[in-house]
C-alpha positions as CSV (number, residue, x, y, z in Angstrom):
1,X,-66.1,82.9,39.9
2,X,-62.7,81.6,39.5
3,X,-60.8,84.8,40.5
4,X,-63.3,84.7,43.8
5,X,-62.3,81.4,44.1
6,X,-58.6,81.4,43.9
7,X,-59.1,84.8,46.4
8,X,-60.2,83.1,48.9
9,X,-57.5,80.6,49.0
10,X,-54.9,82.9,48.9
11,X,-55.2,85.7,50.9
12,X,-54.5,86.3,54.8
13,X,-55.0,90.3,54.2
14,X,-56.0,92.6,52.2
15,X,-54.0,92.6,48.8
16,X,-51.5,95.1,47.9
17,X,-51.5,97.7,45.0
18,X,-48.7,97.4,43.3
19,X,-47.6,100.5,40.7
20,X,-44.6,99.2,37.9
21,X,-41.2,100.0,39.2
22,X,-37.9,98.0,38.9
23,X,-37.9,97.5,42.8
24,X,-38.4,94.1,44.2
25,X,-41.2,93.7,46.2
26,X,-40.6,91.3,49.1
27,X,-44.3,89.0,49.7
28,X,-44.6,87.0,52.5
29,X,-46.6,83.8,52.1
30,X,-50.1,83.9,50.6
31,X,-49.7,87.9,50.2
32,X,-51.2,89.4,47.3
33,X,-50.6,92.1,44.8
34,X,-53.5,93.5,43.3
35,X,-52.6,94.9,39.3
36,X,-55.4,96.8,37.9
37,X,-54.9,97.2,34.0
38,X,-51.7,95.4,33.8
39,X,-51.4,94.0,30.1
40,X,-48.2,94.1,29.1
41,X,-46.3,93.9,32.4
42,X,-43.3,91.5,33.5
43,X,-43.8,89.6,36.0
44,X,-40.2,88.4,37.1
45,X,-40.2,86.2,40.4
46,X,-36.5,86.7,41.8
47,X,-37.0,84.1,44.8
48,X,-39.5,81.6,45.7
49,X,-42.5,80.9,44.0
50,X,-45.2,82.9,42.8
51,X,-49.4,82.2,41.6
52,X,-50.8,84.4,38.9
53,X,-54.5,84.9,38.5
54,X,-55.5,86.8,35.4
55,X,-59.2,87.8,35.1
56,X,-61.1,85.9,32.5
57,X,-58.5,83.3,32.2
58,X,-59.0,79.9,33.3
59,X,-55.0,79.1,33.4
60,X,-53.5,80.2,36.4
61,X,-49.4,80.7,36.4
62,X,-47.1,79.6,38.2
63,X,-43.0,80.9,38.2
64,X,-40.2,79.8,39.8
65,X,-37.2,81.7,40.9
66,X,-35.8,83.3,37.6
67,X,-39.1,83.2,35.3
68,X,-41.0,85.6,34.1
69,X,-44.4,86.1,32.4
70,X,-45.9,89.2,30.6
71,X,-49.7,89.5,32.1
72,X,-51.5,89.3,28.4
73,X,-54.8,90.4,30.1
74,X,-56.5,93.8,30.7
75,X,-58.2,93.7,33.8
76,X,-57.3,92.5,37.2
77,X,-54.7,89.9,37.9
78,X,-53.1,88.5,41.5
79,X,-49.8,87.7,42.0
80,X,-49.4,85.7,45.3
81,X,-46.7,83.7,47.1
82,X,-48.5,80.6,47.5
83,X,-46.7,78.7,49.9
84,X,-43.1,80.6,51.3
85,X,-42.3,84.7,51.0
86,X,-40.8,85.3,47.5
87,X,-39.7,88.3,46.0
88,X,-41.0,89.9,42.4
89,X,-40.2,92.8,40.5
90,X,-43.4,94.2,37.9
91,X,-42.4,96.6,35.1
92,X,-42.9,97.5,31.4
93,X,-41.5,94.7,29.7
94,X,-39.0,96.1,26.9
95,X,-37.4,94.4,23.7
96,X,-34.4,95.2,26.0
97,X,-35.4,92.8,29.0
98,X,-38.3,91.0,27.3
99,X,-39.5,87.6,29.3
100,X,-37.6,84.4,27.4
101,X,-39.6,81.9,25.5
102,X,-42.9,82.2,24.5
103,X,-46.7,83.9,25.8
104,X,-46.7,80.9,28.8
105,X,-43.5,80.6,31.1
106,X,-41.7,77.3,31.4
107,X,-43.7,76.4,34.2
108,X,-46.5,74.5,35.1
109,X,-50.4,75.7,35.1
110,X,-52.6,75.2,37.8
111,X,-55.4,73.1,37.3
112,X,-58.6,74.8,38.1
113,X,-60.5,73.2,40.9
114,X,-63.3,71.2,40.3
């Protein structure tokens, strides 16, 4: 239901497949990358903002220019530029380039909607 919810919100079009790579992708406000099975991706925003949806987790993400988060999920999660285009990159994360701090990103969650 939540995933539905925050869907709906988000998107303008269809959302985008994305495959890990080290090339940024460029999304324009409220696009939406579909990952299918991503556990264990980095999520690095490079500019703007970005919203990440993981299924079966009612915390939402939400990174900044610089941040990163490792999807800790299997399943589906949505990474969308909520408000202006932004640009991400999505790849293995390594013990060479792991995301800083801890499991949750310096940032604030979203609150779910009531």
């Amino acid at each position: 239901m939540h995933e539905i919810a925050c869907t709906g919100l988000m998107q303008v079009e269809g959302p985008m497949t994305l495959r890990p790579s080290q090339t940024p992708v460029h999304l324009r406000a409220r696009e939406v990358l579909d990952i299918r099975d991503g556990q264990g991706l980095a999520v690095r925003c490079l500019s703007g903002a970005l919203w990440i949806t993981q299924d079966g987790d009612s915390d939402d993400i939400v990174l900044k220019a610089g941040q990163c988060f490792v999807l800790d999920r299997p399943g589906l999660a949505l990474v969308s530029a909520p408000v202006n285009a932004a640009t991400v990159v999505v790849a293995a994360a390594t013990r060479a380039a792991p995301c800083a701090g801890s499991k949750r990103p310096a940032a604030d969650p979203l609150r779910r909607a009531a």
